[in-house]
Structure formats: structure tokens, C-alpha cells
C-alpha positions in Angstrom: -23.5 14.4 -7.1 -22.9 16.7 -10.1 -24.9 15.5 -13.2 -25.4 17.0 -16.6 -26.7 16.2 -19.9 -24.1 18.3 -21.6 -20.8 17.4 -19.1 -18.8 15.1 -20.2 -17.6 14.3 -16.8 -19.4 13.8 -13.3 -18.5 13.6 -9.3 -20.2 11.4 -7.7 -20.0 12.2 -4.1 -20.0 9.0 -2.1 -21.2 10.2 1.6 -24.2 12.1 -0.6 -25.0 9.5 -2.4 -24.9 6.7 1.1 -26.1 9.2 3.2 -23.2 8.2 5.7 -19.5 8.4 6.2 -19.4 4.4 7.0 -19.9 2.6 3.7 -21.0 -0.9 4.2 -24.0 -1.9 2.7 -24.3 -3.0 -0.4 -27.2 -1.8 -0.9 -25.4 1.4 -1.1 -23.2 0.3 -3.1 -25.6 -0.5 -6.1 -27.2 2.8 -5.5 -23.2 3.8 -6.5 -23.5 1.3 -9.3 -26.1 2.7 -11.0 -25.0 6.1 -10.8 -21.7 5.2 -12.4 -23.7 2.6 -15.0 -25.7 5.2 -16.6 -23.1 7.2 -16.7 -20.7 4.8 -18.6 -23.2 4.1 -21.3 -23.3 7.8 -22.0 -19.5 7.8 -22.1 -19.2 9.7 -19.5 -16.2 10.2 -17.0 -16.7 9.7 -13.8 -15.0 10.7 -10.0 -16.0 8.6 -7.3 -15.1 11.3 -4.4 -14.5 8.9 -1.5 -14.1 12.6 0.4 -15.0 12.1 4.4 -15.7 8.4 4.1 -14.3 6.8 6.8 -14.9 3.1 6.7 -15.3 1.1 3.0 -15.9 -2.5 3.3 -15.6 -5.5 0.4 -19.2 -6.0 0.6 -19.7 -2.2 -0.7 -17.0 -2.4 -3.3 -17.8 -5.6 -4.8 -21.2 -3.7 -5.4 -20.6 -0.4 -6.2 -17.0 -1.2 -8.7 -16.6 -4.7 -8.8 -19.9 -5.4 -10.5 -18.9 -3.1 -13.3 -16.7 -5.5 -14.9 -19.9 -7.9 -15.8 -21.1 -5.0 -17.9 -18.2 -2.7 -19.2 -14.4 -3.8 -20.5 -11.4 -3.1 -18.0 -10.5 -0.7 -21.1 -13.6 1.0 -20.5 -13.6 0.8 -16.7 -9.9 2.8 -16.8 -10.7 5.2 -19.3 -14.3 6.4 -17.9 -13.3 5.9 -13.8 -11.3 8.0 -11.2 -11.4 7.3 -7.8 -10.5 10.1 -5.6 -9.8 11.0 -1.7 -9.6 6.9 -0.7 -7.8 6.1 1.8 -4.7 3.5 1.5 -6.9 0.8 3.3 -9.5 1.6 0.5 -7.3 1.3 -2.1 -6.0 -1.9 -1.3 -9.4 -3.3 -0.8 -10.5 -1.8 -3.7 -7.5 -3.4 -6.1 -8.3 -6.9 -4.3 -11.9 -6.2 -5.5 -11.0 -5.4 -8.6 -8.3 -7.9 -9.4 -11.2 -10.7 -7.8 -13.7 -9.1 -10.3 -11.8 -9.2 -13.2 -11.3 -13.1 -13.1 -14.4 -13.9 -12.1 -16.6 -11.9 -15.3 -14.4 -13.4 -17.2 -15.2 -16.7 -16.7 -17.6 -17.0 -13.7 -17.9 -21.1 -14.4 -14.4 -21.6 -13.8 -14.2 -19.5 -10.5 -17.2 -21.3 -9.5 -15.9 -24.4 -10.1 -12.4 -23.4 -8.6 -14.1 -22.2 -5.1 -16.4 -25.8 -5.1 -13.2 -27.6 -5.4 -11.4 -26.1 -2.7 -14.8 -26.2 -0.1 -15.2 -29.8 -1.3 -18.3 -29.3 -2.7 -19.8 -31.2 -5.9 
């Protein structure tokens, strides 16, 4: 990772950050969270370099990316993040994580409700 007070911009380096090429956890992924967090409230661009990673799952993405539209406007989130080196089966994950994230901070109630009703649940 490549941080600086007087940058404007920072990599963060995925397989540095997780320590691994597979990421999974997502307790890795809100180690990425933070990282791109602080980041964000100091206006700052930043490039996730997905660079050597081999395997992304939801679970990960929903943490590190997903979780960012709770705290931060999709304006912000597309001005202030590039994702770089993903693979094709990243990005598509990534888009359904995104697209799921978006309507679900924006009204988390309603999705709630919406998944209850289809499980059958009260």
C-alpha cells in the first residue's frame, strides 16, 4: 500500500494488504474497508490493485466495497474509486455486489422486508 499525507491519490495493493492471493474472508475485506474509508474522508483517490489475486469471493466484496455505500454517496464512491487488474469473474461479482449494495443502504427496511416475504418469514 502507498499512503501519504500530501498524495492525493493511493494504491492499495490487495494481496499486501490480505496477505494472500485467495480473497475470501471478510475479515480481509474490512481490513480493505478501512483502508479505502479513511481514505475517502480525506478525499482521497483511491486504486484497489486486485494485481495477482486469484480467487475474490461475495463474502469479501460485500465487505471491502459493498459496505461503502452505508457511508459514502455512489457520486462519491465513482469519483474517489478505481478498481484495477480484476479479473472478468471479479468484475461481475463485484457489479452484483455493488448493484445489491446500492438498494439495500438505500433503504435497508424495505430489502429486509422484501427477503422476509419471499423466505416466508414474519
Amino acid at each position: 500500500m502507498i499512503y501519504s499525507k500530501i498524495m492525493k491519490e493511493i494504491t492499495i495493493n490487495i494481496v499486501s494488504v490480505v496477505g494472500n492471493v485467495d480473497c475470501t474472508e471478510a475479515s480481509d475485506g474490512e481490513k480493505v474497508y478501512k483502508l479505502i474509508e479513511a481514505a475517502f474522508r480525506e478525499d482521497k483517490n483511491v486504486i484497489l490493485s486486485f494485481l495477482n489475486v486469484e480467487l475474490i469471493t461475495t463474502a469479501f466484496l460485500n465487505t471491502a466495497i459493498g459496505q461503502l455505500y452505508k457511508e459514502f454517496s455512489e457520486e462519491k464512491i465513482k469519483e474517489l474509486l478505481q478498481v484495477d487488474e480484476m479479473t472478468q469473474s471479479g468484475l461481475i461479482s463485484l457489479k452484483r455486489v455493488v448493484d445489491t449494495a446500492k438498494v439495500y443502504y438505500k433503504d435497508p427496511d424495505a430489502m429486509r422486508r422484501s427477503i422476509n416475504d419471499i423466505l416466508g418469514e414474519e
